[in-house]
Backbone as a printed PyTorch tensor [residue, N CA C, xyz], in Angstrom:
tensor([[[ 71.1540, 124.7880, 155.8590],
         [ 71.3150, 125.4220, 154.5680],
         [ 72.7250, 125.1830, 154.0140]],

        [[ 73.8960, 125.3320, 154.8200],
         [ 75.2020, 125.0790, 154.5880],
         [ 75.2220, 123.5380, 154.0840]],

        [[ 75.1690, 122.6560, 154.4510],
         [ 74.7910, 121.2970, 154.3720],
         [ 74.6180, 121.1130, 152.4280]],

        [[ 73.2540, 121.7770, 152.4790],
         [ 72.0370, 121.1590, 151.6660],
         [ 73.0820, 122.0870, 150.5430]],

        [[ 73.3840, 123.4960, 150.7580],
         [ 74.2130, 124.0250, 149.6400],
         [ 75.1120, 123.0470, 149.0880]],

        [[ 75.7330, 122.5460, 150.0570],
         [ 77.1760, 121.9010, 149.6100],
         [ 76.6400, 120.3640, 149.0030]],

        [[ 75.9330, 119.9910, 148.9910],
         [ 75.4810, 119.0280, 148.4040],
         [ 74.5830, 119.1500, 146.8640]],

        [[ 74.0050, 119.7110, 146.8810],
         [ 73.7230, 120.5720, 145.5750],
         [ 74.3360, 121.0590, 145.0650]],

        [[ 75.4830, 121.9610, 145.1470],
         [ 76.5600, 122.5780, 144.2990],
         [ 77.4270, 121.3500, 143.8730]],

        [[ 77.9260, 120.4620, 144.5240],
         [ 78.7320, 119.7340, 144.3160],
         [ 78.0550, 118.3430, 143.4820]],

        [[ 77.1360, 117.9580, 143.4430],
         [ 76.2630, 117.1530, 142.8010],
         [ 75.8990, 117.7850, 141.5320]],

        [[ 75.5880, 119.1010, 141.4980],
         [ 75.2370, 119.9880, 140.4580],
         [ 76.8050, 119.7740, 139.6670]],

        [[ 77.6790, 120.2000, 139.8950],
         [ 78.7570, 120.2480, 138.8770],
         [ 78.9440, 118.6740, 138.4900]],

        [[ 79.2870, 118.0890, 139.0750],
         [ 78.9740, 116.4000, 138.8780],
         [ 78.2590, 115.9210, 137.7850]],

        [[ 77.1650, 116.4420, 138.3000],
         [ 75.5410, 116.0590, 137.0590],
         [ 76.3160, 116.8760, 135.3290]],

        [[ 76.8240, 118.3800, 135.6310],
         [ 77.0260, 119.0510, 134.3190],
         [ 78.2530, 118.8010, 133.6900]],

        [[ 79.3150, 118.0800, 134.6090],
         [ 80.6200, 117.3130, 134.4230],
         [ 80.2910, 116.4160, 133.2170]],

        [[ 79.3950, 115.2700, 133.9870],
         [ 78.9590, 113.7560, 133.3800],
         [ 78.3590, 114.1480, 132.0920]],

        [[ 77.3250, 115.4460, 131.6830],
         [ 76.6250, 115.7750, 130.5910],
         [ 77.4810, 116.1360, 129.8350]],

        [[ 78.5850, 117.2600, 129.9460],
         [ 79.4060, 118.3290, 129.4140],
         [ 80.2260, 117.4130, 128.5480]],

        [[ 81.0580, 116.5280, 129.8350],
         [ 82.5330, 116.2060, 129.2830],
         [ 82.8440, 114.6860, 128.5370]],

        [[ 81.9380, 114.1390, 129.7390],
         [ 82.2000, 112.4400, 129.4040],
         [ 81.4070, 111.4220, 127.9850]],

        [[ 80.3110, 112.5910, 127.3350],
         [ 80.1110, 112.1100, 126.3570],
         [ 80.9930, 112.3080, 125.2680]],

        [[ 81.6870, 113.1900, 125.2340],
         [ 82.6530, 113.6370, 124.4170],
         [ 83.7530, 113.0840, 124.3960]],

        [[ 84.1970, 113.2130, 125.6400],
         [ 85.6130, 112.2930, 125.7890],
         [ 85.2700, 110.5010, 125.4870]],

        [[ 84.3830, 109.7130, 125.6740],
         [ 83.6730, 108.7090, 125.0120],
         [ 84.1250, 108.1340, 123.6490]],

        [[ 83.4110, 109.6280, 123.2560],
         [ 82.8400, 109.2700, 121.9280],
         [ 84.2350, 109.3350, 120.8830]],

        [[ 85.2850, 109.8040, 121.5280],
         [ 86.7330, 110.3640, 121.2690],
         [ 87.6120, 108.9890, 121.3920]],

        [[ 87.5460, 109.0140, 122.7020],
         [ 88.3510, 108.1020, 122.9990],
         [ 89.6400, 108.5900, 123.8960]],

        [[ 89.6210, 109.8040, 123.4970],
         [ 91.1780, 110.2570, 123.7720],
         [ 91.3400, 110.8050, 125.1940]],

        [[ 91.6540, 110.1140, 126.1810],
         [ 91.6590, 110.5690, 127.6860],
         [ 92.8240, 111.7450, 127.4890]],

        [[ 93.5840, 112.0630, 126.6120],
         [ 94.6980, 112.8320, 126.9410],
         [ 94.2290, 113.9950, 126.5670]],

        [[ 93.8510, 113.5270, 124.9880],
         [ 93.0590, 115.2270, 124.3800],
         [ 91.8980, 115.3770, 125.4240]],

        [[ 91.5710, 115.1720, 125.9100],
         [ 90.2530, 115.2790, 126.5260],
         [ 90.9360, 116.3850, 128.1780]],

        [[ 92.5520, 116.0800, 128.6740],
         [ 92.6970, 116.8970, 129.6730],
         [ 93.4110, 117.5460, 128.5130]],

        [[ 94.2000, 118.0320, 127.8710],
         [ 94.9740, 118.6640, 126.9110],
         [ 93.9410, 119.4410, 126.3040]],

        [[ 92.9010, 119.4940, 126.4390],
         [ 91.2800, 120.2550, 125.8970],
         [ 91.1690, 121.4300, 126.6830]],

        [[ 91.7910, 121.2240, 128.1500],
         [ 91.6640, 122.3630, 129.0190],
         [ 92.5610, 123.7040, 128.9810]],

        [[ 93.7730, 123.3240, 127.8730],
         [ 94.7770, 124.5270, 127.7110],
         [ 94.9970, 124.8340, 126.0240]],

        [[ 93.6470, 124.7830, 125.4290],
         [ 93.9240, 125.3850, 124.0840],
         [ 94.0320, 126.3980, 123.4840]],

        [[ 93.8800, 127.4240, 124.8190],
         [ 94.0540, 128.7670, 124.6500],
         [ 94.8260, 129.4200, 125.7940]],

        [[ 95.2970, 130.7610, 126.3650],
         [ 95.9220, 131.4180, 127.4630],
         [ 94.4650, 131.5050, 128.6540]],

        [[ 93.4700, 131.2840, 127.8980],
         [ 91.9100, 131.8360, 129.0630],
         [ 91.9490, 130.1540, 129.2460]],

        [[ 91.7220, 129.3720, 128.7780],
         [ 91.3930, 127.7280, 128.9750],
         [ 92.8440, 127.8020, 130.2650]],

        [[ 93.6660, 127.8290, 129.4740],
         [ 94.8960, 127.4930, 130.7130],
         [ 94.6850, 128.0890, 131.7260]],

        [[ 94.5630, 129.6860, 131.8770],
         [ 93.9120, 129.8510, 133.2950],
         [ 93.1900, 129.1790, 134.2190]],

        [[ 92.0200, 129.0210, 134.0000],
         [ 91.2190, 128.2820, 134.1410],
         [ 91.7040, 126.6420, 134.2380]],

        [[ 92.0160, 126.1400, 133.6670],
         [ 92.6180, 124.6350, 133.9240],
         [ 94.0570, 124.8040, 135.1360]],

        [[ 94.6000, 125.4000, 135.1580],
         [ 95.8520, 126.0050, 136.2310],
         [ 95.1840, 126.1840, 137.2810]],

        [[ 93.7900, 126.8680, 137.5630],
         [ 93.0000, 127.5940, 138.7910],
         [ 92.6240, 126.0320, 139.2800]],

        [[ 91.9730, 125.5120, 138.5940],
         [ 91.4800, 123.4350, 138.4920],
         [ 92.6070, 123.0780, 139.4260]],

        [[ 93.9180, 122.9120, 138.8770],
         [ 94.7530, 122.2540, 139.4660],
         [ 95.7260, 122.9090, 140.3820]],

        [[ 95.6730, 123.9380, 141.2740],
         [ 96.4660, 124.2470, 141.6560],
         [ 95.1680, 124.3700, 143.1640]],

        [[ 94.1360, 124.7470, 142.5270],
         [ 93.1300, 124.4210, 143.8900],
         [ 92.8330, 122.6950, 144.6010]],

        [[ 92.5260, 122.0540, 143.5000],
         [ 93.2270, 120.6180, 144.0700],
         [ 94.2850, 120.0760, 144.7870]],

        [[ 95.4740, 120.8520, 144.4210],
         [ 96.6120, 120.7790, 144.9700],
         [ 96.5560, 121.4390, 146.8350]],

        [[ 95.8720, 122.2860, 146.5520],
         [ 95.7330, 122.9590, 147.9060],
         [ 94.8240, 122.3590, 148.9150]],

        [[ 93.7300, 121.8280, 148.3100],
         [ 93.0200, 120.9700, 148.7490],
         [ 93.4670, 119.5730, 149.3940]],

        [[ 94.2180, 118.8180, 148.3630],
         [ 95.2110, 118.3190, 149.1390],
         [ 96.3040, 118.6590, 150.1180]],

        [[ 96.6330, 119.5130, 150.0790],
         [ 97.8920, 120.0770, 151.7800],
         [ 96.9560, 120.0980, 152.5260]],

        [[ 95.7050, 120.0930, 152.6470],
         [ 94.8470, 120.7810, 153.0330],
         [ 94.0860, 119.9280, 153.9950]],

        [[ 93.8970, 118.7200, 153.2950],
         [ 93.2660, 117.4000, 153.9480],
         [ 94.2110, 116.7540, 154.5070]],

        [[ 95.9420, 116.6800, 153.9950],
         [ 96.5730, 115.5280, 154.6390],
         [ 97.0510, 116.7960, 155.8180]],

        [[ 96.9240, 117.4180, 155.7750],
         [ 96.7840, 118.2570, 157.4820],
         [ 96.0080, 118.2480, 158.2930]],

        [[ 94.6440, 118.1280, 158.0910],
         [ 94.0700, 117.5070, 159.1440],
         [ 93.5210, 116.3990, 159.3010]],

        [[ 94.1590, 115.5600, 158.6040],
         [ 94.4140, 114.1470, 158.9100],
         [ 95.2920, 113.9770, 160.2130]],

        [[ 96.0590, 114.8240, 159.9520],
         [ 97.2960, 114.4660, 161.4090],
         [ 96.5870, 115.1510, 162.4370]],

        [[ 96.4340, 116.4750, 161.9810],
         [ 96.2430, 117.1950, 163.2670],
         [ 94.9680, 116.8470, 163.7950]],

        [[ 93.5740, 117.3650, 163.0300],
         [ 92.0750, 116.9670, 163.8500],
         [ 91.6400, 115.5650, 163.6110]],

        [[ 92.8400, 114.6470, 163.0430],
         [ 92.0180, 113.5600, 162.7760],
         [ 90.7920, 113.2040, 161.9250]],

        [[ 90.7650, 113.8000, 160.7100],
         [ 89.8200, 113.5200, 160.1920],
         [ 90.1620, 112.5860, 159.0740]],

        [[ 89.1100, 112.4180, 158.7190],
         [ 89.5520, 110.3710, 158.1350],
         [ 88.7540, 110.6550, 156.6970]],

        [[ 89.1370, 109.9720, 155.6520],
         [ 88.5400, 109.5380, 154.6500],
         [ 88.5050, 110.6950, 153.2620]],

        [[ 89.5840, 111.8250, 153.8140],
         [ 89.7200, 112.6480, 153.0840],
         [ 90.3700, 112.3560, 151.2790]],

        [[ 91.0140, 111.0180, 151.3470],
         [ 91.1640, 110.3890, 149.9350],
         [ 90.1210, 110.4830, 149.0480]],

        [[ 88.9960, 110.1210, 149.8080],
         [ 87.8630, 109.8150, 149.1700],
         [ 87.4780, 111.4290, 147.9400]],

        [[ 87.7810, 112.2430, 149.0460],
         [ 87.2530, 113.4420, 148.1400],
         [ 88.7110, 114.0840, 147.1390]],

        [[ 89.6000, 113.3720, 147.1510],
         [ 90.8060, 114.0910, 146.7090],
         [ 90.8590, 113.1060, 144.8570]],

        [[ 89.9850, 111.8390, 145.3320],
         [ 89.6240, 110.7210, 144.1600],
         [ 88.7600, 112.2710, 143.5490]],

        [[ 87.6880, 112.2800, 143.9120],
         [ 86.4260, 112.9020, 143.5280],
         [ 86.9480, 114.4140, 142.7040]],

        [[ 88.0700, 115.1600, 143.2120],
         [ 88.7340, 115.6900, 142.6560],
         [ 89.2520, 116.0830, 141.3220]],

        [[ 89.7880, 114.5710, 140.8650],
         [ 89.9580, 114.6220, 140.1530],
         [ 88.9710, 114.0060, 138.7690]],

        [[ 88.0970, 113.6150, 138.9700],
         [ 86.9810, 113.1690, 138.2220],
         [ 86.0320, 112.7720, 139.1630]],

        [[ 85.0230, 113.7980, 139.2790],
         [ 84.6390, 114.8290, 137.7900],
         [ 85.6320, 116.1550, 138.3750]],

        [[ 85.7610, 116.3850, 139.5300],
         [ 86.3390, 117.7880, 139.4080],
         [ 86.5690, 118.3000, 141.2760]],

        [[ 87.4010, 119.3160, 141.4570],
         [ 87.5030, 120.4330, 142.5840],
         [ 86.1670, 120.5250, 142.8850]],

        [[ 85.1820, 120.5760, 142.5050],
         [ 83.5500, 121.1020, 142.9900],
         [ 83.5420, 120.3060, 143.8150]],

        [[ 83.3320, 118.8570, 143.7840],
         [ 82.4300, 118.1540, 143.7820],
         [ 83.8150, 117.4490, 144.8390]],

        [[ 85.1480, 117.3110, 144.9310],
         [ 85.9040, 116.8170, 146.0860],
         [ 85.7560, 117.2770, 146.9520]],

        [[ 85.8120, 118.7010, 147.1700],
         [ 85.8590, 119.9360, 147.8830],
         [ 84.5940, 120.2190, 148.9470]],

        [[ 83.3170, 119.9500, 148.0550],
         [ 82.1230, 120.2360, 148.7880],
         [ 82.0740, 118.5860, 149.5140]],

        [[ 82.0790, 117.3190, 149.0570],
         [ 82.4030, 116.4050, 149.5040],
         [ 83.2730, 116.3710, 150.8870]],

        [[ 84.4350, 116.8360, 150.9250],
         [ 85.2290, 116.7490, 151.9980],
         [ 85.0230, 117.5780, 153.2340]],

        [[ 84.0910, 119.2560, 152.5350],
         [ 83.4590, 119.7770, 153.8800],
         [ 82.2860, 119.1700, 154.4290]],

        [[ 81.7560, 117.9620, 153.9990],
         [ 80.7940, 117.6090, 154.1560],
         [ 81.2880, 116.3750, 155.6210]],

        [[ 82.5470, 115.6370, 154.6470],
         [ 82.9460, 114.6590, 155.9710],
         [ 83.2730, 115.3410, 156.9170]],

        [[ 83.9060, 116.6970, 156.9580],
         [ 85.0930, 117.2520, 157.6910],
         [ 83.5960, 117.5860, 159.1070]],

        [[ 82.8750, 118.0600, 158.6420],
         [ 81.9140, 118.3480, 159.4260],
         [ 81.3920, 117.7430, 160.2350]],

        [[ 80.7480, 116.3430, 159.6200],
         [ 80.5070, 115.0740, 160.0530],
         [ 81.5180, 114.6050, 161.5360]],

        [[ 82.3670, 114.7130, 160.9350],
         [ 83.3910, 114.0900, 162.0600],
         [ 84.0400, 114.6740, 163.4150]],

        [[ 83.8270, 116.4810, 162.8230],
         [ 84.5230, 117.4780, 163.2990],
         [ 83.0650, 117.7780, 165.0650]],

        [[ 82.1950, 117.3140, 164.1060],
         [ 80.8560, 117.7040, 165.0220],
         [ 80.8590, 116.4470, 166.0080]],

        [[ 81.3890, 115.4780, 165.6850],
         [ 81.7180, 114.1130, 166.3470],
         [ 82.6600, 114.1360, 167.5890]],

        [[ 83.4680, 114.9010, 166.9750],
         [ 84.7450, 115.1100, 167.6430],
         [ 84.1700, 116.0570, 168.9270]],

        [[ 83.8170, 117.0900, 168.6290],
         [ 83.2080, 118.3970, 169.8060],
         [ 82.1670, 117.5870, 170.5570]],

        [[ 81.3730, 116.6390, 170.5470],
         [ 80.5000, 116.3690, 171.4530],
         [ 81.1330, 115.2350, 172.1690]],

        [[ 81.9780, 114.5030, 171.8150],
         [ 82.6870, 113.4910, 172.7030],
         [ 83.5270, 114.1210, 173.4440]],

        [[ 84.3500, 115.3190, 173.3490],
         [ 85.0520, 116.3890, 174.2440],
         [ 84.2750, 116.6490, 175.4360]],

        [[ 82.7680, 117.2000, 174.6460],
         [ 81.8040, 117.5620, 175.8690],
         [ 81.4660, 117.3270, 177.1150]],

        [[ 81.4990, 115.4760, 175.8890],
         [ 81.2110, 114.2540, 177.3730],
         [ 82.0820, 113.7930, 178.4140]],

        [[ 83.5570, 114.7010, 177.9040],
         [ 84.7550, 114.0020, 179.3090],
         [ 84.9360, 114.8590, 179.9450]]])
């Protein structure tokens, strides 16, 4: 269930990302207005600040256990991050972290 959540939530924002934002920003042109879209008010800036400051954490977050548990490929979700978004890096990276982490505990087992 944990799994299948995190793959659906994170695909889900993805899917409403690609509908929401990228036809607009497109049809615009303007990659800047398009992040400058996220602080046009004190509630937007919240909200765009919460975006980037959880990314940010997300990153300390991965290049730490990169060193420490060894887990690999955490770029991948820190890309994903930032387009389309935190959802969709985030559920992504518990997804490898797991993958690998479950990798890791059964080769322990075996020595």
């Amino acid at each position: 269930m944990y799994k299948l959540s995190l793959i659906l939530l994170g695909t889900g924002f993805s899917i409403a990302f690609s509908a929401l934002v990228l036809p607009a920003m497109w049809a615009s042109g303007d990659v800047i207005g398009a992040f400058a879209g996220g602080f046009v008010n004190p509630y937007a800036t919240g909200y765009a600040l919460d975006a980037i400051f959880c990314w940010l954490i997300l990153a300390v977050w991965i290049v730490y256990e990169a060193k420490k548990m060894n887990v690999r490929y955490g770029w991948i979700a820190l890309i994903l991050g930032v387009i389309p978004g935190v959802a969709t890096g985030f559920a992504l990276y518990l997804l490898i972290r797991m993958s690998q982490l479950k990798e890791i505990n059964n080769n322990s087992r075996l020595s």
